[in-house]
GUVORO-245646 format. One line per field, with one value per residue (C-alpha): residue in one letter; x, y, z. Coordinates in Angstrom, 2 decimals, always signed. Layout:
BEGIN
residu = (a  ...)
x = (X  ...)
y = (Y  ...)
z = (Z  ...)
***
This chain:
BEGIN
residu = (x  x  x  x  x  x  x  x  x  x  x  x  x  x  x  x  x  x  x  x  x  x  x  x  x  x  x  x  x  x  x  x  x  x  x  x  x  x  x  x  x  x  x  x  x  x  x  x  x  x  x  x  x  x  x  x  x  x  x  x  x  x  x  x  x  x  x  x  x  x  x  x  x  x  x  x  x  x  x  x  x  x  x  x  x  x  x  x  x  x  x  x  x  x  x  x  x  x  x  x  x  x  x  x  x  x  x  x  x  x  x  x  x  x  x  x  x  x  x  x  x  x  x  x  x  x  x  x  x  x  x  x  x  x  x  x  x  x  x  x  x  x  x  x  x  x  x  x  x  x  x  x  x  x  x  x  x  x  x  x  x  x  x  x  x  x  x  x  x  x  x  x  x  x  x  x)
x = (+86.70  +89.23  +90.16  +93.94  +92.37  +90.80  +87.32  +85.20  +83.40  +80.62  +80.72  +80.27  +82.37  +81.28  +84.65  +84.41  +88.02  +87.14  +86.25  +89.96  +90.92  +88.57  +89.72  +93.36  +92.68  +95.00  +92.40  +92.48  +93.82  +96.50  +97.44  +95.48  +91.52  +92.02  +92.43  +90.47  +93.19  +92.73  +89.46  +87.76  +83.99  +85.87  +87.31  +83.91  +82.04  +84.79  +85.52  +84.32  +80.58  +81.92  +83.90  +82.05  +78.99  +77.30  +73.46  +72.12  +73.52  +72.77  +74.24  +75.73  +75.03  +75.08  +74.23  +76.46  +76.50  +78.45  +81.50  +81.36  +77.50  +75.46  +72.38  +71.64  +70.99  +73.08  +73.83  +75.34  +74.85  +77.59  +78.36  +80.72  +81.99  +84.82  +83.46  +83.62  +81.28  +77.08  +77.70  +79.96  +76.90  +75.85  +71.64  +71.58  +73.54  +71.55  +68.56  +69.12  +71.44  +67.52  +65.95  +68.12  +67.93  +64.45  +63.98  +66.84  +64.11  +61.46  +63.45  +65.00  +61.60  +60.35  +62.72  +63.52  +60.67  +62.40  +60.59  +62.70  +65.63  +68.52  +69.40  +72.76  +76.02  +79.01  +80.93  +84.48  +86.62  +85.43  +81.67  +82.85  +83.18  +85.60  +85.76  +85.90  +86.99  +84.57  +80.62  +78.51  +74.81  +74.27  +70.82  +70.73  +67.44  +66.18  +63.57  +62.44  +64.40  +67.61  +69.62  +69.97  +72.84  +74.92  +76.40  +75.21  +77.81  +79.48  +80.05  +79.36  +77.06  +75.24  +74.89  +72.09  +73.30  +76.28  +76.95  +77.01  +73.50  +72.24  +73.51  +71.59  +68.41  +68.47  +69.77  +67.07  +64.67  +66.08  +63.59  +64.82)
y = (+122.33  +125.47  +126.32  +127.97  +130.74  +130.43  +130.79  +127.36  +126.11  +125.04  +121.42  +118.43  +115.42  +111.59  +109.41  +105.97  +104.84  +101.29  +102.29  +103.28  +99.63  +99.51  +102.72  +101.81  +98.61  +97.09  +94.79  +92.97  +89.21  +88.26  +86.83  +88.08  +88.43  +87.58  +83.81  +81.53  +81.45  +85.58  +85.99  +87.31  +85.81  +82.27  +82.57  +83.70  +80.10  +78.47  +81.21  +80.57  +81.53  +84.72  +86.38  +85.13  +87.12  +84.28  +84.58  +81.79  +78.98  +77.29  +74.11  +76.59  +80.21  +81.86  +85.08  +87.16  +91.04  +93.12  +94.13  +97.78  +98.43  +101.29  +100.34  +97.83  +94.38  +95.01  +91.35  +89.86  +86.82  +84.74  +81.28  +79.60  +78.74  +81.34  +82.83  +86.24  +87.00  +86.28  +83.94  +82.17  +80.38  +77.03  +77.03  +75.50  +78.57  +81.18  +79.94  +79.34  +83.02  +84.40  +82.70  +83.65  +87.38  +86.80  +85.42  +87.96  +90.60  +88.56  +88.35  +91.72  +93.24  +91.37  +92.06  +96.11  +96.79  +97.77  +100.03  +98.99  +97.66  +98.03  +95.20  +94.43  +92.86  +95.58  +93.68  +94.35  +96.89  +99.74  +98.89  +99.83  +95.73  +96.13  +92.80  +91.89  +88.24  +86.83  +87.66  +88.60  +90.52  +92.98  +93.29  +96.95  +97.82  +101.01  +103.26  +106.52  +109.23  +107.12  +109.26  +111.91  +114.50  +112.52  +110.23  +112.82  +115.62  +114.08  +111.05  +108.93  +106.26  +105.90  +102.86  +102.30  +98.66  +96.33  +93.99  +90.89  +91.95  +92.13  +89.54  +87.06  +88.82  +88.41  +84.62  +83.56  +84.86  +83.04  +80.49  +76.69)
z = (+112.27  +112.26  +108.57  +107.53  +108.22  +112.02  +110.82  +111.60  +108.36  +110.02  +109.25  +111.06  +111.04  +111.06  +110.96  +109.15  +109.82  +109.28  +105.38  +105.41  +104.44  +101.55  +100.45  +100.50  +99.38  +102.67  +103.70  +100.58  +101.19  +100.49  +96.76  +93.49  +93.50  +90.21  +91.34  +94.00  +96.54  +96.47  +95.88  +99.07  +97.23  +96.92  +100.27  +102.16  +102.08  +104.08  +107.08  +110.77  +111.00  +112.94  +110.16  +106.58  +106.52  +104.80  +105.03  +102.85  +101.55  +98.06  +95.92  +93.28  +94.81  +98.42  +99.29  +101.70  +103.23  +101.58  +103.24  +102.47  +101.66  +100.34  +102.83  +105.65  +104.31  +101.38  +99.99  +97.46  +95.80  +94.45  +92.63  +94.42  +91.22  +90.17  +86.94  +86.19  +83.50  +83.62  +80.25  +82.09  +84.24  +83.83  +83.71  +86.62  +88.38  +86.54  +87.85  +91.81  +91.42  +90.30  +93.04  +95.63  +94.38  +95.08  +98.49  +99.12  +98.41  +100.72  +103.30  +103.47  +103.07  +105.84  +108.30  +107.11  +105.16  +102.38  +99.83  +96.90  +95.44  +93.23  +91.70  +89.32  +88.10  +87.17  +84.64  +84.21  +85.60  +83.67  +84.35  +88.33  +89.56  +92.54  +92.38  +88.78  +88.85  +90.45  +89.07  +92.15  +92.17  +94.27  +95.90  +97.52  +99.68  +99.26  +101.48  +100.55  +101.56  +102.01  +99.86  +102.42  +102.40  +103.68  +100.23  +98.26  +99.66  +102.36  +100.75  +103.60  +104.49  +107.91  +108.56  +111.90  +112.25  +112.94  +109.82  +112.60  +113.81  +110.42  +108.87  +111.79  +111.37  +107.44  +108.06  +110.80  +108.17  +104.91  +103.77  +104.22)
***
């Protein structure tokens, strides 16, 4: 790229355009996320097969990719219920939302052997939930050497795989 002054800066450049929505927040449906008819984690469960990005499906919790994720295999699992704080869960959703965190790590370490994980809940607004309304756990894979230059300075991801493609291998592989 040419800067205002005609010298290159030597940089490459890697366009996400489709991040664009997140970052303006235009994709967001229509109505408040703040209420179930809104709320893109309340909406998810009933889409077509070909637009929910649904992996695994529970009685109280499913677990879905994340729209806009940090790694490949991302997921996030979610009541269906629409609670937004972790005291707000039944036991009964407490405990399948811990199992499903971990046959989410089974199964994404068997299809990507993943080295590690990040696992967590931002709570509120100010604790950095995008999506505050509605509690959801993220489950982020992790493999050594995966924070490259790339979020670190360039603040971009690089992501080697289509969400479609990997949200059918983590499905084929979810336990029955």
């Amino acid at each position: 790229m040419v800067r205002d002054n005609g010298l290159a800066d030597g940089l490459e450049r890697l366009w996400t355009p489709h991040r664009m929505g997140y970052v303006s927040g235009g994709d967001r449906p229509e109505g408040s996320i703040e209420k179930p008819p809104g709320c893109p984690f309340c909406r998810a469960p009933g889409l077509p097969p070909d637009e929910d990005l649904v992996v695994a499906r529970g009685v109280h919790v499913f677990a879905m990719l994340n729209l806009y994720p940090y790694n490949p295999g991302h997921l996030l699992i979610c009541p269906y219920r629409h609670v937004a704080d972790y005291t707000d869960l039944n036991t009964s959703e407490t405990i399948e939302l811990a199992a499903f965190t971990q046959d989410s790590m089974r199964v994404i370490r068997h299809v990507s052997n993943a080295h590690g994980f990040n696992l967590g809940m931002n709570q509120g607004g100010v604790a950095g939930a995008g999506i505050a309304a509605h509690l959801h756990q993220h489950v982020v894979p992790r493999w050594g050497g995966d924070a490259n230059f790339m979020p670190v300075i360039a603040r971009t991801n690089v992501l080697p795989q289509l969400l479609a493609d990997t949200r059918d291998l983590l499905a084929k592989a979810w336990p029955a």
